[in-house]
N, C-alpha and C positions, 0 to 999 in steps of 0.2 A: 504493500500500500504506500509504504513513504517513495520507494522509488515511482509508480503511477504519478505524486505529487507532486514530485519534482520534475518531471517531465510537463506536467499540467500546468504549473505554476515559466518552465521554459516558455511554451509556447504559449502564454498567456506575453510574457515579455516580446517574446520576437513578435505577435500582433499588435504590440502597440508601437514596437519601434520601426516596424518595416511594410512597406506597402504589399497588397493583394500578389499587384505583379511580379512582383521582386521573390514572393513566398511561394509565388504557381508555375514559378519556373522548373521544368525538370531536369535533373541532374543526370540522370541517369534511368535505363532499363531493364528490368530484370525480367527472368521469365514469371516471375508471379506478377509482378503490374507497373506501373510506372513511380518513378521514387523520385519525390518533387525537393525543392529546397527545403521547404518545413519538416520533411520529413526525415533530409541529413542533417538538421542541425539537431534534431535531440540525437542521434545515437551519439554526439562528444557529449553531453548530460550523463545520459541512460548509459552507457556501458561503465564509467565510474562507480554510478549509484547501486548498480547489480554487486561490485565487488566491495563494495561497502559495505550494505546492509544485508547482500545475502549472501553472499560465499565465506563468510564465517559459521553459516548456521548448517551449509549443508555442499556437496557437489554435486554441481548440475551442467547441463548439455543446453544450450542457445538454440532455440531456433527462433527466425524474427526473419521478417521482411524487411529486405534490402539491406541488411547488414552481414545475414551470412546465409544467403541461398544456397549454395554449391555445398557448403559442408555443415555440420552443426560445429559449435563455438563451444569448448569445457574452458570451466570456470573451475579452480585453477587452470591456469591455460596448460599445464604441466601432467593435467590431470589424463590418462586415458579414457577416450569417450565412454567407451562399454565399463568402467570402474567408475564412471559418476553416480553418485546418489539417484538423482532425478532428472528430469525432461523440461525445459520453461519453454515455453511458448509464450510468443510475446507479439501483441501488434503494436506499435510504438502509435501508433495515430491513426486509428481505424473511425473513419471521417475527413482524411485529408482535404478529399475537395472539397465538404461545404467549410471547413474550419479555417481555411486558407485564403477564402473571403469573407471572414467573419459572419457567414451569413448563419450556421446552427451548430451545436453542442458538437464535439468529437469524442472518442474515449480512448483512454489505454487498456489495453487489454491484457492479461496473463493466468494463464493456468499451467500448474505445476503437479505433473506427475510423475511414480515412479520411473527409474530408468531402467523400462523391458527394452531394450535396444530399438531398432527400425521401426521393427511392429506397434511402436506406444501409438495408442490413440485417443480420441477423444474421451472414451467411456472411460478410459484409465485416471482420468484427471479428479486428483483428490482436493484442493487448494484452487478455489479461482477468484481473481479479484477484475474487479474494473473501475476508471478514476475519469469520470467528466472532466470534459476540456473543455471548458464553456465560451462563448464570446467574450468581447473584453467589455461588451454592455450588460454582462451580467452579474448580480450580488452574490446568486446562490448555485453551489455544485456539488455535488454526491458521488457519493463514492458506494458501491455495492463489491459484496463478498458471500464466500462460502466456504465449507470445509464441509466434503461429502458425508450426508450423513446427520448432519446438525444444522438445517436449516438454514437461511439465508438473511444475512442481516445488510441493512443501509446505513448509512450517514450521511447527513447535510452540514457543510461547511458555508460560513458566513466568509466572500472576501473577502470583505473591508474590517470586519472585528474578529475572527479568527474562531467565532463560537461554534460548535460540534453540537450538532441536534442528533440522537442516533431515533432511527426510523425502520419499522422492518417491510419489507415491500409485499404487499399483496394485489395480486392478480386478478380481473374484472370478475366479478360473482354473476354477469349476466349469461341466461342462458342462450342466446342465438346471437349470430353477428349482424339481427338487424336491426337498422339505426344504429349502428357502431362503427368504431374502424376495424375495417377488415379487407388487407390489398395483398394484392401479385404484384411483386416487386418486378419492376421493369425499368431500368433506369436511363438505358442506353439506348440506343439505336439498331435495329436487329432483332427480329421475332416477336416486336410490339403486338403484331395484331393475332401470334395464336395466343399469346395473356387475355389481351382482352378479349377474346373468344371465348376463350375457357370463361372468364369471372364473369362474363355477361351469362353463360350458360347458365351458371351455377347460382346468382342469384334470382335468375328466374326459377329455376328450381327448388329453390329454397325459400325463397320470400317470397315470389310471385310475382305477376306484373307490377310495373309503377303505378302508381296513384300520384292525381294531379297535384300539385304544387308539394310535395312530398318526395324527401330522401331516403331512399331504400337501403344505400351504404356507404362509406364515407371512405378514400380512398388515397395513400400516404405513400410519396415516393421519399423516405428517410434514409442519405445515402451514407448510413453506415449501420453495420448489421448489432454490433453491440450497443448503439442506438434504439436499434427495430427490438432488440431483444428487454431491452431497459423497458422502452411503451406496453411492451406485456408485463413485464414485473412489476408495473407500478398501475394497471388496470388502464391505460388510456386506449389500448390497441386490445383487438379478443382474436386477431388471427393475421398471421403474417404468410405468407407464400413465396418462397423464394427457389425455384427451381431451373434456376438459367443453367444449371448443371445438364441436366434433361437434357432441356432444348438442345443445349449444344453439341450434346451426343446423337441427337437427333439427327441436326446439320452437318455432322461431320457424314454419319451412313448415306447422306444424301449428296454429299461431294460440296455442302457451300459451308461458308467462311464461318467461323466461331468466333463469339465473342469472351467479356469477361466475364467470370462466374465468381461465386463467393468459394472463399479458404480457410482450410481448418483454423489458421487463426482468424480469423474473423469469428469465428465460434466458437473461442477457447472460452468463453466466460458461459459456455451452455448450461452448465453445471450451476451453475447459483440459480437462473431460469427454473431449471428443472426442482431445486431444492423447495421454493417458493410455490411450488403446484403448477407454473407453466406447462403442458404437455409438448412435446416437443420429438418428430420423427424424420426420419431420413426422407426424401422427396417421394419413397415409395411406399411410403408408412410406414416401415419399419427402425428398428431402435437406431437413432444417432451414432456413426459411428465415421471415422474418419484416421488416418494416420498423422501424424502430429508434423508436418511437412509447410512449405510455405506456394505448392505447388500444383496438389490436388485439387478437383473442383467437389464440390459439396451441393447437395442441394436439400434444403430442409424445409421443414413445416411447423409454425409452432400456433398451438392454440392456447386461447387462455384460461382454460380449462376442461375439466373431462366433458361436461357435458356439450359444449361448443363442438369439440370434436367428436361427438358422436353425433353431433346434426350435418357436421363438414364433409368428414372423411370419404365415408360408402359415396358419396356425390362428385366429391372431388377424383379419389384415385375412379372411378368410372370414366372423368370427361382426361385426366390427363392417359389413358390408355386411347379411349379415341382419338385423343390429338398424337397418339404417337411419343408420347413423352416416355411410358412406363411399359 
């Protein structure tokens, strides 16, 4: 958590001292995505901070985007990878683009698990935390955690007076996603119209026709997933759709171009979701699982709780096999 803070608290500073352009510049490309300026200036923060506060307490194996793609990073660097303790996964700024115009909240992300060598994966992750990046017009940012097993706890930090409000996060008690937020994430350009195929299917199916001057659903492109994953744990969101994983295994059997998809770490903080009652499945319904990689594409499902998902599910994996996705 202090290292999340420090990183939050960095890039709160380079928003106020440096322009949009200056921060949206990219540095460089890796095979998981592109790595903008905001994004190299915490790793000289963040790699300090890891051997500070956590490589006294345990040895652990890096993985993170755009600092060590090609190989994982042991902490002692001395340390043999298959002889470290555990696994970190880490996404330094998962939200770059909307936090790099100041225009909405980003997070840091890390989950910490044993080290079973290649194979660790999501379901393995005992320890996750996450640390709002908030704009620099804002007072208040939270910080969410968990320890498999023992529930999921919040905190709210005051900027400007330093006060710690602890808060535990609970997830929407409503039964159906209608009149709620409930979206297919589609952020980019490329496959736009089988999302909206499928979510138009599906709320007609579910809710029924529209009625006149009446919202049927309410519908959220929030482009960072430990963001998307937050709106469920704190009840604003009851169902998230994120399956460009699919699609783009689709696209490829069909010979056209692929786009981006979401990454295990993007979903290393799934584990506190889940702690908190979120239900949450792999894009095919089944249990979440993922290799701990900065590589992989993922495609998940998360509702905001049981009963949501069982008005969702049977309807959804239905229309995503007609579309070819499953």
């Amino acid at each position: 958590m202090q290292v999340g803070e420090i990183v939050r608290d960095h890039v709160l500073n380079e928003l106020r001292q440096q322009s949009a352009e200056s921060l949206s510049a990219i540095a460089f490309e890796t095979a998981a995505d592109k790595i903008y300026v905001i994004d190299r200036s915490v790793e000289t923060i963040m790699l300090p901070a890891l051997v500070e506060h956590l490589q006294p307490l345990l040895s652990f194996v890096l993985i993170c985007e755009g600092v060590n793609d090609e190989q994982p990073l042991p902490f002692p660097a001395d340390c043999p990878i298959d002889e470290c303790q555990a696994r970190l996964i880490i996404d330094p700024i998962d939200g770059t683009r909307p936090i790099m115009y100041n225009k909405r909240s980003a997070w840091w992300l890390a989950g910490l698990a044993p080290n079973l060598g290649e194979q660790t994966g999501l379901r393995d992750v005992e320890i996750a935390v996450q640390v709002e990046i908030p704009t620099t017009r804002a007072a208040l940012t939270d910080t969410l955690w968990a320890i498999r097993g023992q529930g999921a706890h919040g905190e709210t930090v005051n900027l400007f007076t330093g006060e710690r409000t602890a808060f535990l996060p609970r997830p929407s008690g409503a039964t159906t996603i209608s009149g709620g937020f409930a979206s297919f994430f589609h952020p980019f350009p490329g496959g736009k119209e089988v999302f909206a195929a499928i979510e138009e299917e599906l709320t007609l199916e579910i809710i029924g026709g529209l009625e006149q001057s009446k919202t049927a659903m309410f519908d959220e492109q929030y482009l960072s997933t430990g963001g998307q994953l937050y709106e469920l744990m704190v009840g604003r969101d009851r169902m998230l759709v994120d399956v460009r994983g699919l699609l783009y295994e689709r696209f490829a059997r069909e010979g056209q171009a692929t786009g981006h998809a979401c990454h295990p770490y993007d979903l290393c903080t799934a584990l506190i979701a889940e702690e908190c009652g979120v239900e949450i499945t792999s894009g095919a319904g089944e249990p979440l699982n993922a290799t701990l990689d900065t590589t992989s594409d993922v495609s998940w499902i998360g509702y905001a709780n049981r009963t949501i998902r069982k008005e969702v599910e049977p309807v959804l994996m239905r229309l995503l096999a007609k579309h070819q996705l499953i």
